[in-house]
C-alpha positions in Angstrom: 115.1 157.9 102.0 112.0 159.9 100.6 108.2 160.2 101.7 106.2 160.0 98.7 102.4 160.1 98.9 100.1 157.2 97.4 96.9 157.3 96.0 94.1 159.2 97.3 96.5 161.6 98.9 97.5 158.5 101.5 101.0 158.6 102.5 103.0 155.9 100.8 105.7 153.9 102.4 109.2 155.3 102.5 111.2 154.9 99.0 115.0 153.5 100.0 117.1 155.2 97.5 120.2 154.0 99.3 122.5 156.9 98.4 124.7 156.5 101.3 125.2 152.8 100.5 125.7 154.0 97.0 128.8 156.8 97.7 130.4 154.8 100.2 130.6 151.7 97.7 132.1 153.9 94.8 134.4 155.3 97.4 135.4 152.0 98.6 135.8 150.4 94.8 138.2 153.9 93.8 140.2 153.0 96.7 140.6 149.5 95.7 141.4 150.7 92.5 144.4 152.5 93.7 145.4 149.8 96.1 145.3 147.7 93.2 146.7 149.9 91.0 150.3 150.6 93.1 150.5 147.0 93.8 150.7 145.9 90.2 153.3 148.5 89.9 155.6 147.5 93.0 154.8 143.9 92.4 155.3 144.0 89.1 158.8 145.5 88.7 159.7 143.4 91.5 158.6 140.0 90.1 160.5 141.2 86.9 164.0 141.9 88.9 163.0 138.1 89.8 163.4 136.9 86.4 159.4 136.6 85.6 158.7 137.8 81.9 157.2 140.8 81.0 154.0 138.9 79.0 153.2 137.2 82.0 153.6 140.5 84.4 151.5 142.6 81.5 149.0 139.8 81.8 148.5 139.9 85.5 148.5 143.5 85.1 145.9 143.8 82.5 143.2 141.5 84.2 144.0 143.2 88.0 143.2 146.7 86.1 139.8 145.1 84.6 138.7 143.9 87.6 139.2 147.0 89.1 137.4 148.9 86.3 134.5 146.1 86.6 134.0 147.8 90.5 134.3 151.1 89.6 132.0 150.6 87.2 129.7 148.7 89.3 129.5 151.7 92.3 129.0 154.4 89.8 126.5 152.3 88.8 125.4 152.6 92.2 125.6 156.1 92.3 123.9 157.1 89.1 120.6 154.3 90.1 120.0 156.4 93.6 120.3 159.6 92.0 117.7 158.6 89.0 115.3 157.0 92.3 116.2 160.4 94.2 114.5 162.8 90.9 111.0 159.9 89.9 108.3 161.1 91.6 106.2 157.6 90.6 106.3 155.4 93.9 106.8 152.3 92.2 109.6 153.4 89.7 111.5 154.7 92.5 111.6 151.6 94.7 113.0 149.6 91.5 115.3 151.9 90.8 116.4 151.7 94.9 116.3 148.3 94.8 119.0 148.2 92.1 121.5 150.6 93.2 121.4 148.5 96.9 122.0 145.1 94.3 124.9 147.0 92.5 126.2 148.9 95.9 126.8 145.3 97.3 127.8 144.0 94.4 130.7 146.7 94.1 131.5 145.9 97.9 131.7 142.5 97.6 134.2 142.6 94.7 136.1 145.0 96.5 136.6 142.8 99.0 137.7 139.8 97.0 140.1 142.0 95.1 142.0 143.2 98.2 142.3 139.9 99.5 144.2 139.0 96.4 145.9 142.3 96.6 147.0 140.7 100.1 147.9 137.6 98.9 150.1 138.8 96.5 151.8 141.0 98.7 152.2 138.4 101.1 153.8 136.0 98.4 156.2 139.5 97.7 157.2 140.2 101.0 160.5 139.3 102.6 162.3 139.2 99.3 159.7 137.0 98.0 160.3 134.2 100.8 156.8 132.8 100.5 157.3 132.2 96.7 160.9 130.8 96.8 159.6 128.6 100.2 156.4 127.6 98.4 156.7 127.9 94.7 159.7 127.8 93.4 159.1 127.1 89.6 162.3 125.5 88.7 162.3 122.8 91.7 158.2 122.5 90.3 159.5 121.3 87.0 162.5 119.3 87.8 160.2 117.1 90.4 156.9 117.0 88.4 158.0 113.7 86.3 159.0 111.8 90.2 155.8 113.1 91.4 153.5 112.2 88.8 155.0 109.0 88.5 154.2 108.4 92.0 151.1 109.7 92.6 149.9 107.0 90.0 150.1 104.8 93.2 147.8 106.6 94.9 145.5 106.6 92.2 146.0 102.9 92.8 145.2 102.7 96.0 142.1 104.8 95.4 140.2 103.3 93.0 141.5 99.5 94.3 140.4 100.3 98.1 137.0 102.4 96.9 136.2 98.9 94.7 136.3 97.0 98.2 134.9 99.5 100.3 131.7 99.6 98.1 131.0 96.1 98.5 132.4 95.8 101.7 130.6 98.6 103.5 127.2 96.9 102.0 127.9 93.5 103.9 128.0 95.1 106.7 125.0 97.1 106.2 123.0 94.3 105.0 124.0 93.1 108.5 123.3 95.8 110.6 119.4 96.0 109.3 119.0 92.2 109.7 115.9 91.5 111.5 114.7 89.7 114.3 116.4 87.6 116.9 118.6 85.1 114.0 119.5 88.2 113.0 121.1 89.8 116.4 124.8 88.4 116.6 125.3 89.5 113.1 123.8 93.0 114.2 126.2 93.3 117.0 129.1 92.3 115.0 128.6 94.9 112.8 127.8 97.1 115.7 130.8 96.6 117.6 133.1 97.3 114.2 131.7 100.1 112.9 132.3 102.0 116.3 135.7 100.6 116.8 136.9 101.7 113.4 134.8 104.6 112.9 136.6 105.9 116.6 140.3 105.0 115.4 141.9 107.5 113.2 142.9 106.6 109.8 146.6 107.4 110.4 146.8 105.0 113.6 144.8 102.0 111.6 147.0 102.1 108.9 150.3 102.3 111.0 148.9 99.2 113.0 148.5 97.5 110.3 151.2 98.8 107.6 153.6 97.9 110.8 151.8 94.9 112.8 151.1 92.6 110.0 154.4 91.8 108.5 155.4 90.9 112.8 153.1 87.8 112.9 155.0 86.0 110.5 151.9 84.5 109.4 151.8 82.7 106.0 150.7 85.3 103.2 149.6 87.5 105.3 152.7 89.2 106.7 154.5 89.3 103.2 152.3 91.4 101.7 153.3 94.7 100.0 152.9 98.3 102.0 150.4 99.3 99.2 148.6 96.2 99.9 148.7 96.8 103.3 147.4 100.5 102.8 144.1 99.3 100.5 143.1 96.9 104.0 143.7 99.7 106.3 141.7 101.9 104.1 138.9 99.7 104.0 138.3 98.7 106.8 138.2 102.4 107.8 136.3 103.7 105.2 134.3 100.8 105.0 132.6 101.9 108.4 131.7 105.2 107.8 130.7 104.1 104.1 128.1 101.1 105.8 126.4 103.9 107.9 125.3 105.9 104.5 124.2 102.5 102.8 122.1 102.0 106.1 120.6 105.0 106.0 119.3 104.6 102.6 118.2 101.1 103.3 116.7 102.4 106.5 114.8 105.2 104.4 113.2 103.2 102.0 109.7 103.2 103.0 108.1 100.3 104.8 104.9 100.0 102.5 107.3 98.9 99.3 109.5 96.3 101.5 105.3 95.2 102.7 104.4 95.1 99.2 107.5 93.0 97.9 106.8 90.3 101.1 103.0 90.2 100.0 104.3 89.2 96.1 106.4 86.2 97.5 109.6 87.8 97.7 112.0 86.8 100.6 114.3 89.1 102.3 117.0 88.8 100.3 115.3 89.1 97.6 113.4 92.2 98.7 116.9 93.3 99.9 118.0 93.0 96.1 115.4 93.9 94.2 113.6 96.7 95.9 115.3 98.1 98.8 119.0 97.9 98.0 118.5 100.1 94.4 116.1 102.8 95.4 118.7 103.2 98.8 121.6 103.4 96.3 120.0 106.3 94.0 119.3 108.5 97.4 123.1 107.3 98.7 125.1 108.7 95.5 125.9 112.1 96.7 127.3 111.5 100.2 128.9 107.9 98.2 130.5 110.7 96.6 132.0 112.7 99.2 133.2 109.5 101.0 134.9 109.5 97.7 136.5 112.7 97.9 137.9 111.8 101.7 139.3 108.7 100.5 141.2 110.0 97.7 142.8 112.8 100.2 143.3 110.0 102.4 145.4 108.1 100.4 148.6 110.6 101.2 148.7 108.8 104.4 150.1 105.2 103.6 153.2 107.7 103.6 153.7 106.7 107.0 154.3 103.1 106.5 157.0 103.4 103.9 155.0 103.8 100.2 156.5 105.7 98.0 153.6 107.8 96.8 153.6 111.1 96.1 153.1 112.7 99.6 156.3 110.4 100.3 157.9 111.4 97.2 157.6 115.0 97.6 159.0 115.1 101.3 162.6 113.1 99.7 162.5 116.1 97.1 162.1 118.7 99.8 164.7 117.1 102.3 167.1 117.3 99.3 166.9 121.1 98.4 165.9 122.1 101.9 162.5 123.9 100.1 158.6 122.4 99.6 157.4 123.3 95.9 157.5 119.9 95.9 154.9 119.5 98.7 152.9 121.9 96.4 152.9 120.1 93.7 151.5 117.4 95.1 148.9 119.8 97.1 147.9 120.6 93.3 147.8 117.4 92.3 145.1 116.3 95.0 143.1 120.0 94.1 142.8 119.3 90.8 142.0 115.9 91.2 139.2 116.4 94.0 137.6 119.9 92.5 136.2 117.5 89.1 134.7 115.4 92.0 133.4 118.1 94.3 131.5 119.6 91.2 130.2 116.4 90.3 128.6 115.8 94.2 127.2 119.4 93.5 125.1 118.3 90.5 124.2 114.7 91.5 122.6 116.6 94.9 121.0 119.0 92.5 119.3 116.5 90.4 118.4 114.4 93.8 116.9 117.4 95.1 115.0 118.0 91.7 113.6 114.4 92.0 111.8 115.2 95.9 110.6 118.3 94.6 109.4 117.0 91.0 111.6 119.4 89.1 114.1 117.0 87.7 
């Protein structure tokens, strides 16, 4: 910090040059570095005693010694910004100058950070001759069980899109019937009231056992000879479908009341209100969270493992009884990741653009 004196011979504020900052980030990114540095080796030649290729172990290698060069590079960055603030005697000059070496001080620090904790990750994937690895991802159980794994995670893409279908128009019913008004419209209201809280209070897991389980024991005609995926799409459904009627009714509840007035005043009735006015503009503010109800349900779907369908979940555990190891399990654990991540990014931008519609910057 310097005391630099403004115009008119007026002190000026303090200039932050933020040398300390500065050294202790270059120190902290060279120590990385070397961290970094002896890992790749140890790892390294262990991973190749292991029977991983040198291409793949030069690879890993090469981009670990870039990023550790990109954080070197960023706190002598640091370094050489505070110095240059340290030596301008213009006020202004030497604040921007501060200003940067404090952005590239935290930047180096931040990096560091993320590159020991995969420097720890990788060491604790190497440790214990590797039992982490051979537990978690063992490569050659990976490829013999991809095929069975894929093959039965197409059911619960079935599920999925079959019970999301449902839930869509289901969960609408029921918010249609929760925001009926006056007193005609009061039994409905507390039907809907008294599901939603009974099914939005059981777990999934319990709701589908009841009725992957209790179902097929009435002996009722169609009903109880159902298939355990059909089962799985009810359970899911009615589940879902209570959390999903909450978000449609707070977009129908947050339409404003002057266009639901100004649809009555044309002619319209309430249903017809309900489908031409309010229902749409509640659906375009509803997509995000529609989205992330989504995201739940397709996670959801490894549960119907617990009433005897052979999806993927189900799958993987037969694989990992048999070899006593769960790479299987992983797989499937990858299979959900990349699945959900396309999703996740896609509830990122529809709130983006929803937000850029309030604020007039769409």
């Amino acid at each position: 910090m310097a005391l630099r004196t403004g115009a008119m011979g007026r002190p000026a504020r303090p200039v932050h040059i933020h040398r300390g900052r500065s050294l202790l980030s270059l120190l902290v990114a060279l120590g990385t570095g070397g961290v970094a540095a002896l890992s790749v080796l140890r790892i390294g030649g262990y991973a190749h005693g292991q029977g991983i290729g040198w291409p793949i172990i030069v690879a890993v290698a090469a981009v670990t010694c870039a990023a550790c060069v990109h954080v070197i590079a960023l706190g002598w960055r640091a370094v050489i910004l505070s110095a240059r603030a340290g030596r301008v005697d213009e006020v202004h000059r030497a604040r921007e100058l501060g200003a940067r070496a404090s952005l590239r001080s935290w930047n180096a620090l931040a990096w560091s950070c993320a590159l020991l904790i995969g420097v720890g990750l990788a060491w604790l994937l190497a440790l214990n001759d590797a039992a982490v690895s051979r537990t978690f991802f063992d490569l050659a159980l990976i490829r013999r069980s991809a095929g069975e794994i894929l093959s039965a995670f197409t059911t619960n893409i079935v599920i999925f899109a079959v019970s999301m279908v449902l839930i869509l128009v289901w969960a609408l019913l029921i918010a249609i019937a929760r925001t009926l008004p006056g007193e005609a419209g009061r039994p409905l209201r507390l039907m809907a009231t008294v599901y939603c809280d009974l099914f939005r209070g059981l777990p999934s897991i319990i709701t589908i056992y009841l009725i992957g389980f209790g179902l097929p024991l009435t002996n009722l005609p169609f009903v109880s000879t159902l298939s355990s995926s059909t089962y799985a799409i009810i359970a899911l459904t009615l589940t879902y479908g209570a959390y999903t009627s909450e978000i449609y009714r707070a977009g129908i509840e947050g339409v404003h009341h002057s266009l639901i007035a100004a649809a009555r005043s044309l002619g319209f009735s309430h249903a017809m209100t309900l489908r031409h006015v309010v229902v749409p503009i509640a659906l375009r503010n509803i997509v995000p969270p529609l989205m992330n109800d989504c995201i739940s349900l397709q996670k959801d779907t490894a549960l119907v493992s617990v009433i005897g369908t052979i999806d993927a979940f189900n799958q993987s555990k037969i694989i990992a009884a048999n070899n006593f190891n769960l790479s299987a399990v992983t797989t499937v654990a990858i299979l959900f990741v990349l699945i959900t991540i396309p999703q996740a990014r896609l509830v990122d931008r529809l709130t983006q653009r929803a937000r850029g519609r309030r604020t007039g910057n769409a």
